[in-house]
C-alpha positions as CSV (number, residue, x, y, z in Angstrom):
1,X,3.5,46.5,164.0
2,X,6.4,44.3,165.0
3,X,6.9,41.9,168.1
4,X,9.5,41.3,170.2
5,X,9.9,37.8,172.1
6,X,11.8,36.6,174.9
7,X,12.6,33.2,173.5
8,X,14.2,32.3,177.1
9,X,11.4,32.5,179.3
10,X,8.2,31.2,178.9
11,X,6.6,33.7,181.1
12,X,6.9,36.2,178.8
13,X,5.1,36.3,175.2
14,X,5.2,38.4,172.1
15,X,5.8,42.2,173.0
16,X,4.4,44.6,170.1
17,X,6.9,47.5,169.2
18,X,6.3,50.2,166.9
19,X,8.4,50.8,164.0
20,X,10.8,53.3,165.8
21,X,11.7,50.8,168.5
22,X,8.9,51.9,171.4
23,X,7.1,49.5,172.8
24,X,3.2,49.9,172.3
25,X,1.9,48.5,175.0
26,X,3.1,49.0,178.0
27,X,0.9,48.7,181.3
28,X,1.8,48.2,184.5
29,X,4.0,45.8,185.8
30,X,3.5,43.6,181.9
31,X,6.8,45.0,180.8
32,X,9.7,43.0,181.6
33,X,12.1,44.7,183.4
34,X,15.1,44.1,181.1
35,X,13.4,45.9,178.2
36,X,12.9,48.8,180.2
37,X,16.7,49.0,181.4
38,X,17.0,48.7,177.4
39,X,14.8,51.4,176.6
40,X,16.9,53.8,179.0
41,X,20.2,52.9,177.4
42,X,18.7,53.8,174.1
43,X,18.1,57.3,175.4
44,X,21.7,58.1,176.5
45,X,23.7,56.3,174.1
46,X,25.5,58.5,171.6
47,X,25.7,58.3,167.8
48,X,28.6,56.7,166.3
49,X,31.5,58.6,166.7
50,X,30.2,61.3,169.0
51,X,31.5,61.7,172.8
52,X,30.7,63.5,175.7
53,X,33.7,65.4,177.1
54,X,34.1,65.0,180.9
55,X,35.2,67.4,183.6
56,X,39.4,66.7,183.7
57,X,39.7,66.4,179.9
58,X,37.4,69.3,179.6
59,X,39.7,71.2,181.4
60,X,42.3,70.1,179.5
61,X,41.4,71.2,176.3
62,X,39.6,74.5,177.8
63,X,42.5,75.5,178.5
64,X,44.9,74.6,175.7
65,X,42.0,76.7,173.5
66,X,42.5,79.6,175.6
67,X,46.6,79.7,175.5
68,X,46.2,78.8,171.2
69,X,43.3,82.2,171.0
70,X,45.8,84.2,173.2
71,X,49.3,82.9,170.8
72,X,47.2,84.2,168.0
73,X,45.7,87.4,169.6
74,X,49.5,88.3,170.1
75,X,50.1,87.4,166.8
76,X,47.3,90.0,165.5
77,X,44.8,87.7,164.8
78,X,41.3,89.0,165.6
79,X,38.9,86.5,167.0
80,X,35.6,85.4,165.2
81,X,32.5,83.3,166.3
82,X,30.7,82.1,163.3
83,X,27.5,80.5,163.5
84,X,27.0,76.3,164.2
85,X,24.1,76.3,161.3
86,X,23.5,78.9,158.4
87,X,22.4,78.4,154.8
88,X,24.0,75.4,153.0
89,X,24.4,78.0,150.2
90,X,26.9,79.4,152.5
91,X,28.6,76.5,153.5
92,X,28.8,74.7,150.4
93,X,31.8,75.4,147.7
94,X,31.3,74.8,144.0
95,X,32.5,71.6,143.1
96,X,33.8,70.5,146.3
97,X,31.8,67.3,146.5
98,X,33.7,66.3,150.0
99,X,32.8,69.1,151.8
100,X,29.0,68.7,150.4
101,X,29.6,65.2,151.5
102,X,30.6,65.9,155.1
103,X,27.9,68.6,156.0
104,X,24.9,67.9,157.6
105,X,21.7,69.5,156.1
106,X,17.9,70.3,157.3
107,X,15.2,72.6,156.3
108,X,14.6,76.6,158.0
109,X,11.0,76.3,158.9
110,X,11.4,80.1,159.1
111,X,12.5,80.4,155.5
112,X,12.0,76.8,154.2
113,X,15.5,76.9,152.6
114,X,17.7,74.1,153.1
115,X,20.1,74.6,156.3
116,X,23.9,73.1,156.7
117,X,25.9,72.3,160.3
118,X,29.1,73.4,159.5
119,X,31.7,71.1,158.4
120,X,34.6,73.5,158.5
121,X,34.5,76.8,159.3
122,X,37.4,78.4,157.2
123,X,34.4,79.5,154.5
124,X,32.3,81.3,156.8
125,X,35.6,83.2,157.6
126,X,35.7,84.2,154.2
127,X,32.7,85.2,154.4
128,X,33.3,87.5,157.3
129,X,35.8,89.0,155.4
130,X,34.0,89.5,152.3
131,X,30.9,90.7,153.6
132,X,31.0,92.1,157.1
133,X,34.3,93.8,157.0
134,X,34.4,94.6,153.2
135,X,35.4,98.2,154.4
136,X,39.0,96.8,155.4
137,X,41.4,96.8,152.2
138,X,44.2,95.8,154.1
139,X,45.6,92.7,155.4
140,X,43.0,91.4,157.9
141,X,43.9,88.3,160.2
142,X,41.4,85.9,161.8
143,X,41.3,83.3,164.4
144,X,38.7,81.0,165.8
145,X,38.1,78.1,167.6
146,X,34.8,76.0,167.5
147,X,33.0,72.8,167.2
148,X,32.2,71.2,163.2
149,X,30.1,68.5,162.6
150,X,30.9,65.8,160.0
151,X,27.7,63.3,158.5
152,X,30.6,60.7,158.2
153,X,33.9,60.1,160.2
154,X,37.4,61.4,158.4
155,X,39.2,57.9,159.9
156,X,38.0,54.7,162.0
157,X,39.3,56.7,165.3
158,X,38.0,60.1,164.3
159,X,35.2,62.0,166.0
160,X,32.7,63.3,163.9
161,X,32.6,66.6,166.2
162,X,36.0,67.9,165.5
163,X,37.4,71.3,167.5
164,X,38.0,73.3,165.2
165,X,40.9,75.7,166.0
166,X,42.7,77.3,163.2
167,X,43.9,81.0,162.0
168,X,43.9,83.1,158.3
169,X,45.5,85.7,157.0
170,X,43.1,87.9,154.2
171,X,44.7,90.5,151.5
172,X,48.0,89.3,150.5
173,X,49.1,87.0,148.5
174,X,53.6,87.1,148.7
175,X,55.1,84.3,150.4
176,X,55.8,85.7,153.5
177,X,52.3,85.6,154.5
178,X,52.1,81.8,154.0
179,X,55.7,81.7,155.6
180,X,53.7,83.4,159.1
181,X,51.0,81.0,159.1
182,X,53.1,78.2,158.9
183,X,55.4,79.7,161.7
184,X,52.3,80.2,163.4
185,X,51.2,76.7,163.4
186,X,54.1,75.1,164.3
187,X,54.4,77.5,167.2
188,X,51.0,76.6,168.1
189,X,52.1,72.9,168.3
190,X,55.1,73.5,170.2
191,X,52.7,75.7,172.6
192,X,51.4,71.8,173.1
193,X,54.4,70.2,173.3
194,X,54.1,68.4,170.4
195,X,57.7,67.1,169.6
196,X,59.1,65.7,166.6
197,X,57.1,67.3,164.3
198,X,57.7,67.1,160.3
199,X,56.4,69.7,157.4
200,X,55.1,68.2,154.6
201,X,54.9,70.9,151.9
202,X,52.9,70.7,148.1
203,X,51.4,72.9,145.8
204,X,48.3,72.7,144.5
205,X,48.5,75.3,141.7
206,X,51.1,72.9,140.0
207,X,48.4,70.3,140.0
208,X,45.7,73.1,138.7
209,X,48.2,74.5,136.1
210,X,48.2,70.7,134.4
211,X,44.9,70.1,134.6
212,X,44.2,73.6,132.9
213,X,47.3,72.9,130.3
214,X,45.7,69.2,129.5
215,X,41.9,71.1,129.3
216,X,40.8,67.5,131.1
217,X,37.0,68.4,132.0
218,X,35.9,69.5,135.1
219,X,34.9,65.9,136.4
220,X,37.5,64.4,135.5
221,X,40.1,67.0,137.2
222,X,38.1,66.5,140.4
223,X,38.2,62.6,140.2
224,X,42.1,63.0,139.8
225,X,42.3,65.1,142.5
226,X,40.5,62.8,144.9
227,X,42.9,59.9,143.3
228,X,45.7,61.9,144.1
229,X,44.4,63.0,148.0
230,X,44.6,59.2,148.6
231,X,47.4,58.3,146.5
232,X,45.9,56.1,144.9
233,X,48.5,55.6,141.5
234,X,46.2,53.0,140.1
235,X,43.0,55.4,139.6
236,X,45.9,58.4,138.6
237,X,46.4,56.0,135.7
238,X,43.1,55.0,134.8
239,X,42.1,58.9,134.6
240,X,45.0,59.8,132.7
241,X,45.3,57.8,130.3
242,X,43.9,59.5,127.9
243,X,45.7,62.6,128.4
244,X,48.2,64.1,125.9
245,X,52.0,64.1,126.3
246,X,53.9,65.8,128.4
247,X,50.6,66.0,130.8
248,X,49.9,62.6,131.1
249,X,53.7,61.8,132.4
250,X,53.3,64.6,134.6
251,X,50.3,63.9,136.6
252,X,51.8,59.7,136.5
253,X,55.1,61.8,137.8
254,X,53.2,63.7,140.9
255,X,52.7,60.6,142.9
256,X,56.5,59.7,142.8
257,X,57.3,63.3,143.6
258,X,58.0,63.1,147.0
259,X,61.5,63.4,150.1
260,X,63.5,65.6,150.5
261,X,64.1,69.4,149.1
262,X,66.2,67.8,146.5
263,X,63.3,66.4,144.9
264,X,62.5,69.5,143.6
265,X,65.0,69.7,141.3
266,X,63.8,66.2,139.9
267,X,60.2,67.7,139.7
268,X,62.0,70.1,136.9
269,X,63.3,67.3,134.5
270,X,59.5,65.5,134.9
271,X,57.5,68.3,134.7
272,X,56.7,70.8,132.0
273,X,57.6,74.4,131.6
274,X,54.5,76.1,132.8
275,X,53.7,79.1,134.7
276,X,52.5,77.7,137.1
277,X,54.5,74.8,137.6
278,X,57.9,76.9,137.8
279,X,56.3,79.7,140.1
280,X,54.8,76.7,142.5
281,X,58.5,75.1,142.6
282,X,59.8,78.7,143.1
283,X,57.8,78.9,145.9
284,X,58.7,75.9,147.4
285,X,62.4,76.3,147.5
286,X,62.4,79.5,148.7
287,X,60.0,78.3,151.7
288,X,62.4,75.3,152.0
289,X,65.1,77.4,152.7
290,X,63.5,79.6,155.0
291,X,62.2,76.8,157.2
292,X,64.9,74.5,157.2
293,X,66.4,75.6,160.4
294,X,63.5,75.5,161.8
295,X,61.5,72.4,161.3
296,X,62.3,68.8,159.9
297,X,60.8,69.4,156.0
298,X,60.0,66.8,153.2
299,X,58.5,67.7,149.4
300,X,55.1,65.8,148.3
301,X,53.7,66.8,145.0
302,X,51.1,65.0,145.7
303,X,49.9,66.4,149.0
304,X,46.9,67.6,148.0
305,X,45.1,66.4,151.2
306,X,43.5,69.4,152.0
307,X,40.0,71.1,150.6
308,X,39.3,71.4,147.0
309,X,39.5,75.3,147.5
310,X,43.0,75.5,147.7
311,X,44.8,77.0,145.3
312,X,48.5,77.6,145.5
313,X,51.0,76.8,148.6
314,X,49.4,73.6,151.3
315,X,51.0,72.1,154.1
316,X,50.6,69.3,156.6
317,X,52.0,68.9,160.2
318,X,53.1,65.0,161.0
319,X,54.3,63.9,164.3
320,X,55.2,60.6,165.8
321,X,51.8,58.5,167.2
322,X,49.7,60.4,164.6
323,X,48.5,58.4,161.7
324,X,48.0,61.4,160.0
325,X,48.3,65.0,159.7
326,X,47.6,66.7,163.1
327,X,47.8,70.2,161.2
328,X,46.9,71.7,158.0
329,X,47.0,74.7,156.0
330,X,47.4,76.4,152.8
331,X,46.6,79.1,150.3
332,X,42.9,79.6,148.8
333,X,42.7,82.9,147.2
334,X,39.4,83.8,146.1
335,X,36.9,81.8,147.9
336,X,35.7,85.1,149.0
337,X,34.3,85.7,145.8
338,X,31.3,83.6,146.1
339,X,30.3,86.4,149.0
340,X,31.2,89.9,146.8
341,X,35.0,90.3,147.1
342,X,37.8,88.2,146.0
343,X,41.0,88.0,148.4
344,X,44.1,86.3,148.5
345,X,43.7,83.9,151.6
346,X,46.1,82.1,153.5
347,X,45.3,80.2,156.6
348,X,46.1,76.8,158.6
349,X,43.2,74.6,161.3
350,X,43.6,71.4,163.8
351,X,41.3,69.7,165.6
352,X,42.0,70.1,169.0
353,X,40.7,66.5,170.1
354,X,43.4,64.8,167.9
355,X,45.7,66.6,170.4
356,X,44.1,65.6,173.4
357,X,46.6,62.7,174.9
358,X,49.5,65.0,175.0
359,X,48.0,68.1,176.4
360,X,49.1,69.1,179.7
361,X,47.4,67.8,182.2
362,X,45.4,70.0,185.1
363,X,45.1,69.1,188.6
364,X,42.1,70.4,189.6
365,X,42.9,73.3,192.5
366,X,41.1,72.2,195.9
367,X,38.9,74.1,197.4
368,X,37.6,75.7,200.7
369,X,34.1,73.9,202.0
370,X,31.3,76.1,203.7
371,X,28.5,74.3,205.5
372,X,25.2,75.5,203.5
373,X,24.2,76.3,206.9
374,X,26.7,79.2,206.9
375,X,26.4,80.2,203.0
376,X,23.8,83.2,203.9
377,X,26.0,84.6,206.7
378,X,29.5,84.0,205.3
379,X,28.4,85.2,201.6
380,X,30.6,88.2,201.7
381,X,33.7,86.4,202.7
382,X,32.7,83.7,200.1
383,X,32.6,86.3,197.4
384,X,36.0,87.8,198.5
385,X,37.7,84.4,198.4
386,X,35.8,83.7,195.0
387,X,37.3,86.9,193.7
388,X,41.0,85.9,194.5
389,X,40.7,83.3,192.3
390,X,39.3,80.4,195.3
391,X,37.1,77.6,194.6
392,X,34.8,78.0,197.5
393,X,32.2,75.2,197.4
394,X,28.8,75.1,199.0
395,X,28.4,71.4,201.2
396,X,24.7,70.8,201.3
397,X,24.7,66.7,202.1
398,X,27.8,66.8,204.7
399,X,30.3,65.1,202.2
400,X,33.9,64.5,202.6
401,X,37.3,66.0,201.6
402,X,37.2,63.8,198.7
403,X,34.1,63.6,197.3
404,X,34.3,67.6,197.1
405,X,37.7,68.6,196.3
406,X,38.4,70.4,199.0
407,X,41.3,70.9,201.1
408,X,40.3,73.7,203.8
409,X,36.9,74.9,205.1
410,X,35.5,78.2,206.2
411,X,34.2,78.5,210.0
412,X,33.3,80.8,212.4
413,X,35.7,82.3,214.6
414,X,34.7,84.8,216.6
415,X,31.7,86.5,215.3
416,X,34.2,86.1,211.7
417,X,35.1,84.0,209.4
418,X,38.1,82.5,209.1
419,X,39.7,79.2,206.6
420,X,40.9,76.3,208.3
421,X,42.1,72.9,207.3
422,X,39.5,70.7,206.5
């Protein structure tokens, strides 16, 4: 048993408290009142990182959800509602140590297997479209838009209950599908108005096609891959330096790798002949060209910033008074495999919060007041005006204009009802 003490006033002695923080003996009137006010702020205080949304910004980003689902309904996108918990089995990706890292976990006391919250939701997408519409052999496209739940904050300002919006494309793997979920996404921002935005474009089957080349071991490949998500050139070198010629230069090279298209012309001098080296740089030309008109672009090598399952084409949105990426996408063909059927997967995701001090503010519409007294009697003409798309609010304490957001009032005129100024 532990003991609190009020050092400033000698009226008060030692206080026992339990372990968890409750005081143990509490009877009347003995408590001091400041410890109770403390005990109440302990029961509505939130965990770091975690916020309660309130009515206006609510609104806000209610709203902005609905006009991203309906861009990507038009677009052919089908929407999906994955659960907030499922088995960790299913939420956790071989080898990706960050997502493992990020996902809460608890035990079923159904099935006594270990639980996860979802930390992202693009894998149970996957396996939605492995599993539960593995009769479709065609392209399938996704959408969805949801709350994830991190163990540990992504940045110092971050919340740790991201919402989750984001889109996929399933079954096939050319360009041009990565080319429409990239137009996608940065038509999604514009829906926003974000302005100034930047593309960021990398590959991460260039980085995969050395490591493979250089047979460095699995751990190794994923410490490199963490050093090079960071950018951290020091660890790069540690990890490398064992490595044979020409891989070693290669994987120093990646960091420096970076600008404008030009710079992948530069990537061919540094980098060696491989498969998948020359179809990555392929690839991003060809997108360059295709986008330039469109978006400001810049090459980065490096930008492997994403999730560990990405295999081939990733991309970033930047804009000005983010510090970081306020989009992200890319190719990860085959994480469906884990569920029965391997497909090529493209897809991009945002949290909606990060967008939060741009989005278009709305003024909450005023409303028409009706004296409970009259609710019973004026029902049906409160359900008519409710049905045009009204606010019609019920006044039970006699408040004003103000305090309920309304602008007119319904009354009784002659043996009717009628809407007045209030």
């Amino acid at each position: 048993m532990l003991t609190l003490q009020d050092t400033d006033n000698p009226n008060f002695h030692d206080w026992p408290v339990t372990a968890t923080g409750q005081f143990a003996d509490n009877k009347a009137g003995t408590l001091p009142a400041f410890y109770s006010v403390l005990t109440t702020m302990r029961n509505w205080l939130l965990p770091e990182h975690i916020a309660d949304i309130l009515p206006a910004t609510a609104r806000q980003l209610e709203s902005a959800k609905s006009a991203m689902l309906e861009r990507f309904r038009a677009a052919g996108y089908e929407l999906v509602m994955p659960p907030l918990v499922e088995y960790a089995d299913s939420l956790l990706l071989e080898g990706d140590t960050a997502l493992e890292m990020k996902t809460f976990k608890l035990d079923d006391p159904y099935s006594g297997r270990q639980l996860g919250l979802r930390a992202d939701i693009t894998p149970q997408v996957a396996r939605i479209d492995a599993h539960l519409l593995a009769s479709r052999t065609g392209v399938t496209r996704l959408c969805y838009a949801g709350s994830v739940v991190h163990s540990r904050a992504t940045g110092l300002t971050a919340s740790r209950e991201p919402l989750q919006v984001g889109a996929e494309l399933y079954g096939y793997a050319g360009i041009e599908a990565d080319r429409e979920i990239i137009t996608l996404m940065l038509d999604t921002l514009a829906g926003v108005n974000v302005a100034g935005v930047r593309l960021d474009l990398g590959h991460a089957a260039i980085f995969r096609g050395l490591a493979a080349a250089a047979n460095l071991p699995a751990e190794v490949a994923r410490e490199l891959f963490v050093a090079m998500q960071s950018k951290d050139v020091a660890s790069v070198g540690v990890l490398v330096a064992d490595t044979p010629e020409p891989y070693r230069s290669a994987f120093l090279a990646l960091p420096e790798l970076y600008g404008p298209v030009s710079v992948l012309e530069k990537a061919r001098t540094r980098l060696p002949s491989l498969p998948e080296v020359e179809l990555g740089l392929i690839q991003l030309k060809t997108l360059a060209n295709e986008l330039a008109s469109d978006v400001e672009l810049s090459i980065d090598l490096a930008e492997l910033r994403g999730d560990l399952y990405h295999t081939g084409l990733m991309f970033a949105a930047y804009a000005p008074g983010w510090p970081d990426a306020i989009a992200r996408g890319g190719r990860y063909d085959n994480v469906g495999r884990r569920f029965g059927r391997a497909r090529p997967a493209t897809g991009f995701s945002l949290d909606l919060r990060d967008l939060l001090r741009i989005l278009p503010e709305r003024d909450q519409a005023l409303g028409i007041r009706v004296d409970a007294r009259h609710a019973l009697s004026a029902r049906q003409d409160i359900e008519t005006l409710r049905s045009a798309g009204e606010v019609v609010v019920i006044d039970y304490l006699g408040e004003s204009a103000e305090a309920l957001y309304c602008d007119r009032q319904l009354v009784p005129v002659d043996g009717g009802w009628q809407v007045v100024p209030f």
